[in-house]
KOLSE-934611 format. One line per field, with one value per residue: residue in three letters; chain; x, y, z of N, C-alpha, C in turn. Coordinates in Angstrom, 1 decimal. Example, Ala and Ser with C-alpha at 12.3 -4.5 7.8 and 13.67 -1.06 7.14 Angstrom:
residues 2
res (ALA	SER)
chain (A	A)
n_X (13.2	12.8)
n_Y (-5.7	-2.2)
n_Z (7.8	7.1)
ca_X (12.3	13.7)
ca_Y (-4.5	-1.1)
ca_Z (7.8	7.1)
c_X (13.2	12.9)
c_Y (-3.3	0.0)
c_Z (7.8	7.9)
***
This chain:
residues 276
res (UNK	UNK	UNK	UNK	UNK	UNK	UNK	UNK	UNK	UNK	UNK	UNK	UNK	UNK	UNK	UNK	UNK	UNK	UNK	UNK	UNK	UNK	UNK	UNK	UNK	UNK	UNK	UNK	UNK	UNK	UNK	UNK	UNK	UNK	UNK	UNK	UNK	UNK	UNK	UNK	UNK	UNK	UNK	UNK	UNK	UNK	UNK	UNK	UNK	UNK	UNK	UNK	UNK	UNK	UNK	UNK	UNK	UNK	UNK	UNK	UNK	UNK	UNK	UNK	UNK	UNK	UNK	UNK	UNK	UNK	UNK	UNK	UNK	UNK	UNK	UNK	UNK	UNK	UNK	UNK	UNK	UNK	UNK	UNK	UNK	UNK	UNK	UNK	UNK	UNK	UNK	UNK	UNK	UNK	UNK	UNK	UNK	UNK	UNK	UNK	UNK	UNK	UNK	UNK	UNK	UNK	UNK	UNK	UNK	UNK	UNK	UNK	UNK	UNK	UNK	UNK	UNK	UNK	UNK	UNK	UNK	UNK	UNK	UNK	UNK	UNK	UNK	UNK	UNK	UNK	UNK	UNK	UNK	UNK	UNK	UNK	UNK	UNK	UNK	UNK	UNK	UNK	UNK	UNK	UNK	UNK	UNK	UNK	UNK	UNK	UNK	UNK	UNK	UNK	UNK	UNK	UNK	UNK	UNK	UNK	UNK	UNK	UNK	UNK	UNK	UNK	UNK	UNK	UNK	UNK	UNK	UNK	UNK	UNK	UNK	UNK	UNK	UNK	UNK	UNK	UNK	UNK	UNK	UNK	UNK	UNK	UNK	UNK	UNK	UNK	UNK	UNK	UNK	UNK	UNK	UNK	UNK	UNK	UNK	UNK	UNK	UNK	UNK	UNK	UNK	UNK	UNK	UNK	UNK	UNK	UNK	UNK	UNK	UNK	UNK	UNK	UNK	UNK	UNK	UNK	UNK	UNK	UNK	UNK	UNK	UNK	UNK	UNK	UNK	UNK	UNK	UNK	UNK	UNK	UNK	UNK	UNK	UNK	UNK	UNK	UNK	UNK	UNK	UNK	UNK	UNK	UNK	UNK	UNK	UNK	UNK	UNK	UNK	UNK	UNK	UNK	UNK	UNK	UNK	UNK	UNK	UNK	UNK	UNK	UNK	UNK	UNK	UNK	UNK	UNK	UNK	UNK	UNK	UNK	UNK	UNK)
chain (A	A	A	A	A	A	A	A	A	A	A	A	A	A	A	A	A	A	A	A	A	A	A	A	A	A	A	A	A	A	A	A	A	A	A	A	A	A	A	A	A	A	A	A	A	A	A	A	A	A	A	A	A	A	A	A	A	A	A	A	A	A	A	A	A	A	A	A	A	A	A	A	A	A	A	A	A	A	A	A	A	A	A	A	A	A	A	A	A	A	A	A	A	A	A	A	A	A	A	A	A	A	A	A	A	A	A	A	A	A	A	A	A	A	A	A	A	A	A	A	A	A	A	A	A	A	A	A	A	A	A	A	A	A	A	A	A	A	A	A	A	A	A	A	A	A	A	A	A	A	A	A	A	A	A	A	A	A	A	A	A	A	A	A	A	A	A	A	A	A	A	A	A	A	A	A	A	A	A	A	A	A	A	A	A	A	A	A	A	A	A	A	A	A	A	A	A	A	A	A	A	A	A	A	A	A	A	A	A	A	A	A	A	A	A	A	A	A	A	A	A	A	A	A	A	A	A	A	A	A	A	A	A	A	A	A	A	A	A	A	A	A	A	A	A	A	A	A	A	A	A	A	A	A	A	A	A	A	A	A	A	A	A	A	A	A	A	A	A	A	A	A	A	A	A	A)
n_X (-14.9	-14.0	-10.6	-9.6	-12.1	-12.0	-9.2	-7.9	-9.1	-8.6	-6.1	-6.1	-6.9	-4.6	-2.7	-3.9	-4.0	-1.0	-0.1	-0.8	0.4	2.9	3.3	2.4	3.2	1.6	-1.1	-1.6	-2.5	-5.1	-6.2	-6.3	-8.1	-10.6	-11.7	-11.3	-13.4	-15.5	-15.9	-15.1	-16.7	-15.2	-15.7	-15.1	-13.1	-11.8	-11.0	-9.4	-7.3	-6.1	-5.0	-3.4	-1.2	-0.5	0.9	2.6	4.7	5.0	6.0	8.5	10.5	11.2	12.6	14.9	16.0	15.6	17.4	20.3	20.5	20.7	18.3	17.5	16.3	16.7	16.6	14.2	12.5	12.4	11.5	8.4	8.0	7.7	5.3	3.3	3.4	2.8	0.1	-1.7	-1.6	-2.7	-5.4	-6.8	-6.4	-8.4	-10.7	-10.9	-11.9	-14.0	-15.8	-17.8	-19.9	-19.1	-20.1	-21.0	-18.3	-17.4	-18.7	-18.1	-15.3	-15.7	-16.7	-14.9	-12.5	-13.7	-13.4	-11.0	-9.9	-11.1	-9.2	-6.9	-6.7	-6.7	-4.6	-3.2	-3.7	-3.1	-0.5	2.2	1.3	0.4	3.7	4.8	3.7	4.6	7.4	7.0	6.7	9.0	10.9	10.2	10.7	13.8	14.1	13.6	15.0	17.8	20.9	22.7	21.3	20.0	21.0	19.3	17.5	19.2	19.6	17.7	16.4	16.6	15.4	12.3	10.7	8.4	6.1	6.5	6.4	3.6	2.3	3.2	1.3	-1.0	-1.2	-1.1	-3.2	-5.5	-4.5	-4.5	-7.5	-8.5	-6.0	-5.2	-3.1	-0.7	1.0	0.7	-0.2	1.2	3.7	2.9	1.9	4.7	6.2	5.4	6.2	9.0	10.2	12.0	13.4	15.2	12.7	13.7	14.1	12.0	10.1	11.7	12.1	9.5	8.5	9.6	9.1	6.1	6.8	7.3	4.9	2.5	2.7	2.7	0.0	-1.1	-0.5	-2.1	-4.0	-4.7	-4.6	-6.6	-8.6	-9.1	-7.6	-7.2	-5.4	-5.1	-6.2	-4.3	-2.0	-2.6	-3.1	-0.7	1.2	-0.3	0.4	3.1	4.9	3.6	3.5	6.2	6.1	4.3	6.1	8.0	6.3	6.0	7.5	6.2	3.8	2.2	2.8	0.9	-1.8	-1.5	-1.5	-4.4	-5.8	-6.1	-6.5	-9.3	-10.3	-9.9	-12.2	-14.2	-14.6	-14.1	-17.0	-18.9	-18.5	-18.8	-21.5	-22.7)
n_Y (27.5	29.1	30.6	32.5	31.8	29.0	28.2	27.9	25.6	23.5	23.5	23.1	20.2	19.2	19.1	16.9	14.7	14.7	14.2	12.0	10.0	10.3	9.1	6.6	5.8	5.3	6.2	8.4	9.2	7.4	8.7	11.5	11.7	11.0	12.4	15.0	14.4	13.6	15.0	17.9	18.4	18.3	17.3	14.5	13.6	15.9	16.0	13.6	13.8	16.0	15.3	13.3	14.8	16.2	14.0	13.4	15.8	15.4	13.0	13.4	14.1	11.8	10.5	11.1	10.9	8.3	7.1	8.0	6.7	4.4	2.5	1.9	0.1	-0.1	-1.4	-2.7	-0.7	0.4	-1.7	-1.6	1.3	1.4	-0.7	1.3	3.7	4.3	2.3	4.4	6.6	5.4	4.7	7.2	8.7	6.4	7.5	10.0	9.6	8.5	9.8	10.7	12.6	15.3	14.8	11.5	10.3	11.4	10.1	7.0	7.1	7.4	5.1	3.6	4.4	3.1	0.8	0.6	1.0	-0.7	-2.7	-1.7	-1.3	-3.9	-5.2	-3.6	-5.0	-7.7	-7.6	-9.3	-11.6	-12.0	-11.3	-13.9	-15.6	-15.2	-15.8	-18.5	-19.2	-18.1	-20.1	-22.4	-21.8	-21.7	-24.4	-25.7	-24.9	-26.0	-27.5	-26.3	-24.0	-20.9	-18.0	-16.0	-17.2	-17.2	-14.7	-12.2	-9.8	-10.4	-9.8	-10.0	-9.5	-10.0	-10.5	-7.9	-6.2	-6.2	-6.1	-3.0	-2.0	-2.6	-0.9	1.4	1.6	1.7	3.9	6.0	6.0	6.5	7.8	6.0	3.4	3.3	3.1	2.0	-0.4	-1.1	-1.7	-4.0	-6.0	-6.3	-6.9	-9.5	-10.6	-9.9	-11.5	-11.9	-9.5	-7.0	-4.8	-2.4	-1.8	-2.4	-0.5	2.1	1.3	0.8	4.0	5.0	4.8	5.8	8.4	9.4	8.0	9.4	11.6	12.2	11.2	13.1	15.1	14.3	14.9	16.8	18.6	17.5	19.2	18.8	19.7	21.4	24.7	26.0	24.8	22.5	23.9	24.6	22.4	21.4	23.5	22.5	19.6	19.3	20.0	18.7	16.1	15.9	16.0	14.1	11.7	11.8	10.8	8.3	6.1	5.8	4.6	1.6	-0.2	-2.1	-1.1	1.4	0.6	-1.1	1.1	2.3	0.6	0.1	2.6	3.4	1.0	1.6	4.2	3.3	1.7	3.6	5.4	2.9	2.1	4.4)
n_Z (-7.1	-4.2	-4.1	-1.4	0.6	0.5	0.9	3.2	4.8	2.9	3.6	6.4	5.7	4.1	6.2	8.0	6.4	5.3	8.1	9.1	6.3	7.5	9.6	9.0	7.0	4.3	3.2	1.6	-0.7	-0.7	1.2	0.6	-1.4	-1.1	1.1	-0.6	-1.4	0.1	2.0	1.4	-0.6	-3.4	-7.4	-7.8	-10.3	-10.4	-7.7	-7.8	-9.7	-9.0	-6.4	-7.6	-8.8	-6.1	-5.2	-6.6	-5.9	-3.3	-2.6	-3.8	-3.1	-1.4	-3.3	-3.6	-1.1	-0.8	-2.9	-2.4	0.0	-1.2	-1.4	-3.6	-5.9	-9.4	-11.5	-10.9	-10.8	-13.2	-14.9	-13.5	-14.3	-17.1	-17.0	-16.2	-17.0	-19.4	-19.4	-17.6	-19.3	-21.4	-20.4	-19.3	-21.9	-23.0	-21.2	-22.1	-24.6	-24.6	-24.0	-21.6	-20.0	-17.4	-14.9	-15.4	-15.0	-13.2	-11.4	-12.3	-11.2	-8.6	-7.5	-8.6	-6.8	-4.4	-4.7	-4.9	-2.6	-0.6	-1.5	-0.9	1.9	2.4	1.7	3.7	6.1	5.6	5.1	6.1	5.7	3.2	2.5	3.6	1.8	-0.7	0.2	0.8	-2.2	-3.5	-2.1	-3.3	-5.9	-5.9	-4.8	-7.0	-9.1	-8.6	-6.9	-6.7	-7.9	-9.9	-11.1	-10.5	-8.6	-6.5	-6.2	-4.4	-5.2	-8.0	-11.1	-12.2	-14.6	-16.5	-14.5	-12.9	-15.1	-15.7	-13.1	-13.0	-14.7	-13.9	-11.7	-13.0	-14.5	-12.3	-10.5	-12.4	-12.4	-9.8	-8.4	-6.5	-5.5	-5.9	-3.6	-0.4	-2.1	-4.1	-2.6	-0.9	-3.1	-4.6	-2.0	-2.1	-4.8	-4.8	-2.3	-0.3	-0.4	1.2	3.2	2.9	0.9	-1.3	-0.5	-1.0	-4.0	-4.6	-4.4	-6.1	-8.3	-8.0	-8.1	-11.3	-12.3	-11.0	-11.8	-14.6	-14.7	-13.5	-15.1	-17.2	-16.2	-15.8	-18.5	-19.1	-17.8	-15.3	-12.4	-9.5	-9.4	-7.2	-5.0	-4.5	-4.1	-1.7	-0.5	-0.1	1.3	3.7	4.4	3.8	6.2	8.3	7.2	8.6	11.1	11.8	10.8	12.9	15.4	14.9	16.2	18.2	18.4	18.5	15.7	14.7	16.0	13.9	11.7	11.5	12.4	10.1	8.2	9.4	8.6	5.9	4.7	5.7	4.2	1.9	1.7	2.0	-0.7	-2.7	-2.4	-1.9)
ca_X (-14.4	-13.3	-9.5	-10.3	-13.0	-11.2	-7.8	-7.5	-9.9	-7.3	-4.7	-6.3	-6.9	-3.4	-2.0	-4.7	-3.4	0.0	0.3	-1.4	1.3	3.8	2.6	2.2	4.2	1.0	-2.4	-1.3	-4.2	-6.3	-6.8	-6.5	-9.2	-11.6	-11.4	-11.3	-14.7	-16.8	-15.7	-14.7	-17.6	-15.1	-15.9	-13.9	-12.5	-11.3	-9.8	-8.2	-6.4	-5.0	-4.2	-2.1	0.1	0.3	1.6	4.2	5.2	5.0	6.7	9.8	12.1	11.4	13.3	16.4	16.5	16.2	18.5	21.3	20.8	21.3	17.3	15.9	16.2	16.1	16.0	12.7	11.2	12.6	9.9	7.0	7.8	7.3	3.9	2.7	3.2	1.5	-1.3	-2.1	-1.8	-3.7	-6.3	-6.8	-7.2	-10.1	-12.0	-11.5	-12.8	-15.5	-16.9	-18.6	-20.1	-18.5	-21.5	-21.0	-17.5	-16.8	-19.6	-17.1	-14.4	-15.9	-16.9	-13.5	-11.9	-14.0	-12.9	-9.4	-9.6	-11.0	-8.1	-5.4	-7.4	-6.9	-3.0	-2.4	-4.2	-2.6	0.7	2.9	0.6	1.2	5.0	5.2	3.1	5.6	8.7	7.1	7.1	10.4	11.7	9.9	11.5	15.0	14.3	13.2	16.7	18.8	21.1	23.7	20.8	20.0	21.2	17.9	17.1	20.0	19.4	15.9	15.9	16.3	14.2	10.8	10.4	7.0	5.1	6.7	5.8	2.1	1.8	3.4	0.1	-2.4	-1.4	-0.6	-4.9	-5.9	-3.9	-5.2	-8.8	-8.2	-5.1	-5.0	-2.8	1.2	1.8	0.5	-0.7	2.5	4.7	2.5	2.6	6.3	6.7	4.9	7.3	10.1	9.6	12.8	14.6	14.9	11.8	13.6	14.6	11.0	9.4	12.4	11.4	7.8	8.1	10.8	8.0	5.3	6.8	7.2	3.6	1.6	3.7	2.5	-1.2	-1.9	-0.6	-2.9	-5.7	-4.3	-5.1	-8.6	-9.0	-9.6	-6.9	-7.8	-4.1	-5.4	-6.5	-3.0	-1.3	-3.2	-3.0	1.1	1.1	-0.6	0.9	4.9	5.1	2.5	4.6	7.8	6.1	3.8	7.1	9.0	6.1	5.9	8.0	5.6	2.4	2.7	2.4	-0.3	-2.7	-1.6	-2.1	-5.8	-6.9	-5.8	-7.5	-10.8	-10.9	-10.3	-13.0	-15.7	-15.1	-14.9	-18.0	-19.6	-18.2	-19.3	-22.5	-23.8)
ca_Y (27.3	29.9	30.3	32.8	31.1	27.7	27.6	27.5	24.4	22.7	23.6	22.1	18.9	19.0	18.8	15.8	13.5	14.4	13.7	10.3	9.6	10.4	8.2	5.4	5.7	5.1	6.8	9.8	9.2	7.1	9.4	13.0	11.8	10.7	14.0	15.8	14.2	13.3	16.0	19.2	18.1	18.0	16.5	13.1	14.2	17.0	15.3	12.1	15.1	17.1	14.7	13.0	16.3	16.4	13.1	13.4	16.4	15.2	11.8	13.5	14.3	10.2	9.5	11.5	10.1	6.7	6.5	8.2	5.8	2.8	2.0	1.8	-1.1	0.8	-2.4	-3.4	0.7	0.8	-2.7	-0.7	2.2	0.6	-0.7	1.7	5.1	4.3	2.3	6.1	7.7	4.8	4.8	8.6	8.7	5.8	8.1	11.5	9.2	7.6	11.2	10.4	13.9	15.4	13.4	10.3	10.3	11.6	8.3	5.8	7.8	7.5	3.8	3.0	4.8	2.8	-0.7	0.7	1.4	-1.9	-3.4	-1.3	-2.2	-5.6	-5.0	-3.4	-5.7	-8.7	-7.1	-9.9	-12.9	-12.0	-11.4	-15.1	-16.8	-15.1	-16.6	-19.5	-19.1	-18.0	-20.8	-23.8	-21.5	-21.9	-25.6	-26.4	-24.3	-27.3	-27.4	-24.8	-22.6	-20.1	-16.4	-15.1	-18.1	-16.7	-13.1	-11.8	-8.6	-10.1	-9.1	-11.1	-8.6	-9.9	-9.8	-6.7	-5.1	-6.8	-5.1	-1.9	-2.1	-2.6	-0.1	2.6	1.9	2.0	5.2	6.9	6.3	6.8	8.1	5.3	2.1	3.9	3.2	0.7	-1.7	-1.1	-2.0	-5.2	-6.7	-5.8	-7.8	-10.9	-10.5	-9.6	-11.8	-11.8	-8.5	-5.8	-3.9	-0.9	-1.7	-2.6	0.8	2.9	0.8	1.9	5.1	6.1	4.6	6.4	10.3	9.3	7.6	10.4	13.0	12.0	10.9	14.2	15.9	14.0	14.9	19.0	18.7	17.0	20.4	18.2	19.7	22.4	24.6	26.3	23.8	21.8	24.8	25.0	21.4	21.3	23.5	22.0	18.8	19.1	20.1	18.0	14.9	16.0	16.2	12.7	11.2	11.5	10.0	7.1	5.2	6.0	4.7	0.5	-0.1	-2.9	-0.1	2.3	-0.5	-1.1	2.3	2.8	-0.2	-0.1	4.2	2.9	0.3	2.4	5.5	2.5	1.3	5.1	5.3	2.5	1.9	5.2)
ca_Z (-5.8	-4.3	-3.2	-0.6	1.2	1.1	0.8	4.5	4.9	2.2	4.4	7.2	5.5	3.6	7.5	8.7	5.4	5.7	9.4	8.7	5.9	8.4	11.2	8.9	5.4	3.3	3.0	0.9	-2.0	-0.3	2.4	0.5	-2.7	-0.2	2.1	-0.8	-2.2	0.9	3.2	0.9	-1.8	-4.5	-8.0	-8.0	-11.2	-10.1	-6.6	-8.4	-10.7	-7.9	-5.6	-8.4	-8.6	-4.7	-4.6	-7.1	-5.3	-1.7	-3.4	-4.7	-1.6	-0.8	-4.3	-3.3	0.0	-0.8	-3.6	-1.3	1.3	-1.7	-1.1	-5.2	-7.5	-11.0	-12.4	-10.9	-10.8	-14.4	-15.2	-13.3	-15.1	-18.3	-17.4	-15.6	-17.5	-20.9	-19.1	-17.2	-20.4	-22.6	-19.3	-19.7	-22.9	-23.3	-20.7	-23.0	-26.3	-24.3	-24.0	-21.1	-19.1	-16.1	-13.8	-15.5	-15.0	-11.5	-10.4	-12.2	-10.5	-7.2	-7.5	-8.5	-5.7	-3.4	-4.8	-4.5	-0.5	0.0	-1.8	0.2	3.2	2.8	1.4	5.0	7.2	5.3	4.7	6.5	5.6	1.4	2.2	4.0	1.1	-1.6	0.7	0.2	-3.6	-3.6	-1.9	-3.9	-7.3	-5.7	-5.0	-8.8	-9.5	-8.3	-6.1	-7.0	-8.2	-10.7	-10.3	-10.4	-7.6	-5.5	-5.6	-3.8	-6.2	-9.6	-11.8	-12.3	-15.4	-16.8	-13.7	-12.5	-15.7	-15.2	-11.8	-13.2	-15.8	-13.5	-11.0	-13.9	-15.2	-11.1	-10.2	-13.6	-12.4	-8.7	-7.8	-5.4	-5.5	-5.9	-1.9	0.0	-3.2	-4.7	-1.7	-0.7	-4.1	-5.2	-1.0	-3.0	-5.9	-4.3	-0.8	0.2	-0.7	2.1	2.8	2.6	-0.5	-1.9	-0.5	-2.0	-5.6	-5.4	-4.3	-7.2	-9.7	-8.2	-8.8	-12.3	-12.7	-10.5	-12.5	-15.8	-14.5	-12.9	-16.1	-17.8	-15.8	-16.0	-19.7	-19.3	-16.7	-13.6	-11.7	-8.5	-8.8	-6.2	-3.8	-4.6	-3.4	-0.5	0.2	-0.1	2.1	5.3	4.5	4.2	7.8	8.8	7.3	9.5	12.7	11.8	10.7	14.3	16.4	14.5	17.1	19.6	18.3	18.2	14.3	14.7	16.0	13.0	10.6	12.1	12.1	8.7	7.7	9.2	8.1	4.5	4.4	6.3	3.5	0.7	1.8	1.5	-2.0	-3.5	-2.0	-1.6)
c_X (-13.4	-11.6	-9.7	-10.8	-12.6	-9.6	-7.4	-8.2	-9.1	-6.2	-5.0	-6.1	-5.4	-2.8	-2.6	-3.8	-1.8	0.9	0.2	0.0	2.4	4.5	3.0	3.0	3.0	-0.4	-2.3	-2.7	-5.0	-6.9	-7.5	-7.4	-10.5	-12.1	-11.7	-13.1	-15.7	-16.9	-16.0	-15.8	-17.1	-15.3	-14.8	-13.0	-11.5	-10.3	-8.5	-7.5	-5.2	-4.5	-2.8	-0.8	0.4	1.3	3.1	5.0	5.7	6.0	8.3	10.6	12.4	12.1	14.7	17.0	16.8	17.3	19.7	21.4	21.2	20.0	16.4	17.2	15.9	15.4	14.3	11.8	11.2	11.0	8.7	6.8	6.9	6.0	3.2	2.2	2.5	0.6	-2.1	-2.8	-2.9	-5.2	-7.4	-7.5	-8.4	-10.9	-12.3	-12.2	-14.3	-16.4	-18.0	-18.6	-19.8	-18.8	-20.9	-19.5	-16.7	-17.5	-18.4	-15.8	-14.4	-16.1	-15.4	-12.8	-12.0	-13.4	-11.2	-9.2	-10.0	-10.0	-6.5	-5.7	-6.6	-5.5	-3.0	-2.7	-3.0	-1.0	1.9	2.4	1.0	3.0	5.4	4.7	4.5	7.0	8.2	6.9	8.7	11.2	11.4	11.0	12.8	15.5	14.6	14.4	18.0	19.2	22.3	22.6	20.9	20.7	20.0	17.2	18.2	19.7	18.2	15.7	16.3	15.0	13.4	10.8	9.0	6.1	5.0	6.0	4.2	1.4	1.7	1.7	-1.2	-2.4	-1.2	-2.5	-5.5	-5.8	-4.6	-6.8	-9.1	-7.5	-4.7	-4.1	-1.1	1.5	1.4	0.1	0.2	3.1	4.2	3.1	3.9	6.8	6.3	6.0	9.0	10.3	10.8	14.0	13.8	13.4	12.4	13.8	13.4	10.4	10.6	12.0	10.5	7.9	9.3	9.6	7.0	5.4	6.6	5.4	2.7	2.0	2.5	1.0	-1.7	-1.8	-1.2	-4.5	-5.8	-4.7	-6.4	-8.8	-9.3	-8.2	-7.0	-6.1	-3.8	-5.3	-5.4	-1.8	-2.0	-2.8	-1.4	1.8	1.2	0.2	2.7	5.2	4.6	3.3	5.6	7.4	5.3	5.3	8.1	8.2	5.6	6.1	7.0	4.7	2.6	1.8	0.9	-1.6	-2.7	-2.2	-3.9	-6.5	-7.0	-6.7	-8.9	-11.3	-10.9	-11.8	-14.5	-15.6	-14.7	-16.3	-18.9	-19.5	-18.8	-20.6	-23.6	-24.7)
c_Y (28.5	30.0	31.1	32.1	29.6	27.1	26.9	25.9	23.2	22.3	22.6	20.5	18.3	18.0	17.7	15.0	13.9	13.9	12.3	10.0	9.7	10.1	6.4	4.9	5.4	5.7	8.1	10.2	8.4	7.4	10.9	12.9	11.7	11.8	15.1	15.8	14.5	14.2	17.6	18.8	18.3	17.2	15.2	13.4	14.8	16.3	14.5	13.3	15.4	16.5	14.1	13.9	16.5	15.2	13.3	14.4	15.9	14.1	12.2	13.4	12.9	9.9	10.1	10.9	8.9	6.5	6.9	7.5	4.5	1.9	1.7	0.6	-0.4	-0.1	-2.3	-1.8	0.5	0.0	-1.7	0.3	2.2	0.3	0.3	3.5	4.6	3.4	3.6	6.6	6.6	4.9	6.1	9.1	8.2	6.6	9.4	10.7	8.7	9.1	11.3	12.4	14.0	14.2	12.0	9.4	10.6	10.0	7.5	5.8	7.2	5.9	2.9	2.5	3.9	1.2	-0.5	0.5	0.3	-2.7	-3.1	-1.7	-3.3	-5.8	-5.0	-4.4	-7.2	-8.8	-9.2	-11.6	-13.1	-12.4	-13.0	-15.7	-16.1	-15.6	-18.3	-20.1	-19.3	-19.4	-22.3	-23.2	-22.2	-23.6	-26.3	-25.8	-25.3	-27.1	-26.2	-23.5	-21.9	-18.9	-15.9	-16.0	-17.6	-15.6	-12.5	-11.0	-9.1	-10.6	-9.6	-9.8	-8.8	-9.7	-8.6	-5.9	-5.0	-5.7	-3.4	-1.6	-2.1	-1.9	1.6	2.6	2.3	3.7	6.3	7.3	6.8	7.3	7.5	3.9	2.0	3.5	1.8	-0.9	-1.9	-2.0	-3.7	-5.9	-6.6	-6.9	-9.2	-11.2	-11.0	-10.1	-11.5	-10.8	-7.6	-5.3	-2.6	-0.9	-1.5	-1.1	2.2	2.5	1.8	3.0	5.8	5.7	5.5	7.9	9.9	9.3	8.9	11.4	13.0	11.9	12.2	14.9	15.8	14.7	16.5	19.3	18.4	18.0	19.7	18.4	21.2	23.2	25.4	25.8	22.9	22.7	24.8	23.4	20.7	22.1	23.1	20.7	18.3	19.5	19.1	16.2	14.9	15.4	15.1	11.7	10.7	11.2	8.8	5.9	5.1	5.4	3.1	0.6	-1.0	-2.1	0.8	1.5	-0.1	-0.1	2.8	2.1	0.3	2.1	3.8	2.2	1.1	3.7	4.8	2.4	2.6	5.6	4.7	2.1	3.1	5.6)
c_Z (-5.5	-3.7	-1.3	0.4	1.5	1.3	2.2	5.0	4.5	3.2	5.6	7.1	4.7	4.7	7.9	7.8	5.8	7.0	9.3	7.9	6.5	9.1	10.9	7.5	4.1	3.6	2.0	-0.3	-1.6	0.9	1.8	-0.5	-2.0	0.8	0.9	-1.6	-0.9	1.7	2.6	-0.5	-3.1	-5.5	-7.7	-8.9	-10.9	-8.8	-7.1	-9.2	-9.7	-7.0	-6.1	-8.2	-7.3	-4.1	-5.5	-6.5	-3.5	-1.9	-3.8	-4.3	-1.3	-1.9	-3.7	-1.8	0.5	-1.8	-3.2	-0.9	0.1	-2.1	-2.6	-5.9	-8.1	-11.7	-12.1	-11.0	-12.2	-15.5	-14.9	-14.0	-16.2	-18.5	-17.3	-16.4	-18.6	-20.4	-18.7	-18.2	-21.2	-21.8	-19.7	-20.8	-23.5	-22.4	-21.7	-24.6	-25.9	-24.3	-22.8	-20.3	-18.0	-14.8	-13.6	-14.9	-13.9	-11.0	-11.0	-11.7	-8.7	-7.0	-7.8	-7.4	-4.6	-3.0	-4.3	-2.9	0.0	-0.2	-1.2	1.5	3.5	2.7	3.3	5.7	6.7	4.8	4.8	5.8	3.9	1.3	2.3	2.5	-0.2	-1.4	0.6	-1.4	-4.3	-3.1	-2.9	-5.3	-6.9	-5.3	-6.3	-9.5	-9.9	-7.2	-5.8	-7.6	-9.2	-10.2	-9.8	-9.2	-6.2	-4.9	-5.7	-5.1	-7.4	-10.1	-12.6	-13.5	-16.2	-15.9	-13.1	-13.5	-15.6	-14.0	-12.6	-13.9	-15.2	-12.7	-11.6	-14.1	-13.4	-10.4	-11.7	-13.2	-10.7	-7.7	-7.0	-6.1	-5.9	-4.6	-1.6	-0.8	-3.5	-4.0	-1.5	-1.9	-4.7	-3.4	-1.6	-4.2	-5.9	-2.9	0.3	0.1	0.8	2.1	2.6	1.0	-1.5	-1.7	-1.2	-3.7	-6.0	-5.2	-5.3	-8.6	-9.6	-8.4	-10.1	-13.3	-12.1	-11.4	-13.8	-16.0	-14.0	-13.8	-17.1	-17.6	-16.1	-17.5	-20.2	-18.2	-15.8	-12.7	-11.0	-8.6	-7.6	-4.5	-4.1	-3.8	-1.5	0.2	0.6	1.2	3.8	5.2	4.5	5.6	8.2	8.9	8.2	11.0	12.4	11.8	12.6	15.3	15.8	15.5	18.8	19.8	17.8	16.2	13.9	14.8	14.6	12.1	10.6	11.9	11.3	7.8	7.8	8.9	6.6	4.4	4.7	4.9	2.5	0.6	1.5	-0.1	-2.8	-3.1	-1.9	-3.2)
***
């Protein structure tokens, strides 16, 4: 591939994905693996790699800016953490023992991917409908409490530490094979979890888990050579601007639309993934 000949193409599409994450705070890898597969005819391999490394990068400035503002639970990133990095790395590794050939290995890649986009899909669409059913969770816990209550019945953010780490674990093996399921999967589930803590609070969480976990997954994949450092450069590029100027018309654009069209773009380039 050459740089030359494509970088600018990257760039272009850096800028499309990042304006989208901008607009709407989630698509970052389930917009740029898909673009980089169906559109830019990269291996899967190769995409799910590089994307990783652009999200931990594009991902970073959001940890310093939420934990300024007050916005991260350590406690509950610290659980995620835990599951989520050595699932990656244990993930990773059963693909380099399975030995499977480039081919074989991009198709379970791509078929993954596609299950993933249906499942953020349905995260976005169902966003508010999850968070209610987890407030009504939350509230039967704090009945069965008594009537003075537990701590952990009182206060929204403490720390469910088995199923947090649970999640962490199953979005640490997902993100390993797909790069997808650090943003919008994260945030929904962690709003089920966590029903009644801030949402700023919950998307500062995930997004201090996922530099960590993308970090460690994309340098996973840089060592199994599925990482473009070319086309990562190129795509960092178009996209850090791109976020700035998506970011400030957010208020413009009703969110129920954003939602929607984020949705039914996911499901339509699932549907091409795993079916084709």
């Amino acid at each position: 591939m050459s740089f030359d000949l494509h970088f600018f193409q990257f760039v272009l599409g850096g800028a499309f994905v990042g304006f989208i994450v901008g607009m709407t705070g989630v698509g970052g890898g389930s917009l740029m693996t898909p673009l980089l597969t169906l559109v830019f005819g990269v291996p899967a391999t190769v995409a799910v790699g590089t994307d990783l490394l652009f999200a931990s990068v594009t991902k970073a400035g959001g940890i310093v800016t939420h934990a300024r503002k007050g916005n991260v639970n350590w406690h509950i990133t610290g659980w995620l953490v835990a599951g989520s990095v050595p699932a990656a790395a244990l993930t990773l590794g059963g693909l380099h023992l399975a030995g499977l050939d480039n081919g074989a290995l991009a198709k379970v890649m791509a078929r993954g991917l596609g299950v993933a986009l249906f499942l953020t899909a349905t995260a976005i669409v169902l966003r508010n409908q999850i968070r209610a059913l987890g407030q009504r969770f939350a509230a039967r816990r704090q009945a069965a409490g008594g009537t003075v209550g537990s701590a952990a019945a009182r206060d929204p953010e403490a720390v469910r530490w088995l199923p947090t780490f649970l999640l962490g674990v199953t979005i640490g093996t997902l993100v390993a094979l797909t790069s997808v399921g650090a943003g919008a999967l994260g945030v929904v589930a962690l709003m089920f979890l966590y029903a009644n803590a801030p949402a700023r609070r919950i998307v500062g969480s995930d997004i201090a888990h996922a530099v960590p976990l993308t970090l460690v997954a994309g340098a996973g994949h840089a060592i199994m050579g599925s990482v473009n450092w070319s086309m990562l450069a190129a795509l960092l590029v178009g996209s850090l601007p791109a976020i700035t100027l998506g970011s400030h018309l957010t208020a413009r654009v009703p969110e129920k639309l954003l939602r929607g069209f984020l949705a039914t773009m996911l499901i339509v380039i699932g549907a091409k993934l795993v079916f084709a």
